[in-house]
C-alpha positions in Angstrom: 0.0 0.0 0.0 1.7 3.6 -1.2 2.7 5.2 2.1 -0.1 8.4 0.7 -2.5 5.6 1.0 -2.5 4.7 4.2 -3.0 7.1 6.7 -6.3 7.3 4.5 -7.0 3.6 5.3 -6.1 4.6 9.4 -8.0 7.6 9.8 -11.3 6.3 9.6 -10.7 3.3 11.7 -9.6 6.1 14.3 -12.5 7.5 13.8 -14.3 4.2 14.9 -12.3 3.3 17.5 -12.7 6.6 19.0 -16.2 6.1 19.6 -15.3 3.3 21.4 -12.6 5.4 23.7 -15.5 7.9 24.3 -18.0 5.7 25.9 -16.3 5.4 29.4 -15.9 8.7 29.3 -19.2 9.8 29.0 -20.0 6.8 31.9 -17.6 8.8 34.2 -18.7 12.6 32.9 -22.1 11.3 34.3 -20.9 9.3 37.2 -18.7 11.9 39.0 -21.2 14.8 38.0 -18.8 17.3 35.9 -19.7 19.9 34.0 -22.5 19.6 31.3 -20.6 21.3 28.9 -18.3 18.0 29.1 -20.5 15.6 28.4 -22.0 17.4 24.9 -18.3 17.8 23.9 -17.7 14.1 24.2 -21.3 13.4 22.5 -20.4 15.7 19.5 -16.8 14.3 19.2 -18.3 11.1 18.8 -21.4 12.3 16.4 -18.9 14.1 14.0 -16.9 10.8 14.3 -20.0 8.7 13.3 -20.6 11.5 10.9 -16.6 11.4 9.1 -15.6 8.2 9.5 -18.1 6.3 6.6 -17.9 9.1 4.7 -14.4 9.7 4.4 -14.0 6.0 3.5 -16.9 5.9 1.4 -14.8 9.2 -0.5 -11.2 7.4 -0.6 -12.4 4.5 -1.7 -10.8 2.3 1.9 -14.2 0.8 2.8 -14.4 -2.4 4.2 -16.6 -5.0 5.5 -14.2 -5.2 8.8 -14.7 -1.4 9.2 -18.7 -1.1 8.5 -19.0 -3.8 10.8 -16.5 -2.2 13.6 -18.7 0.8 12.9 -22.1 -0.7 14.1 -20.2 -2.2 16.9 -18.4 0.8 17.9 -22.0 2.6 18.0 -23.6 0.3 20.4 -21.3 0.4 22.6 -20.9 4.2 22.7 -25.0 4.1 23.2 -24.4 1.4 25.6 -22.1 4.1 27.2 -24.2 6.8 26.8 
């Protein structure tokens, strides 16, 4: 894979996996009371993931069945989270 190539193939599978990072985060935003302002920046980090990561895949032409399906899994367990 060209070396241009494959920080398009990583990005959106960041994207992904950060939704997956920001589901304890919201469980402890919630649990130890802080700020409110908190949690909606950790819920539209991960909605402008959800948003970015298909679509810049869909764009570069680096979608998978792997990542569609770590997509839907990476969404229920943010909701879980959340």
């Amino acid at each position: 894979m060209p070396a241009n190539r494959s920080w398009k193939v990583r990005l959106p599978w960041a994207l992904v996996m950060s939704r997956v990072a920001l589901a304890p985060v919201a469980v402890a935003i919630a649990w130890f009371a802080l700020p409110a302002w908190l949690w909606v920046s950790q819920f539209v980090l991960a909605a402008l993931s959800d948003l970015y990561d298909g679509k810049l895949a869909r764009r570069w032409g680096v979608v998978t069945e792997r990542l569609r399906l770590a997509d839907s899994v990476a969404d229920t367990i943010y909701v879980l989270g959340v």
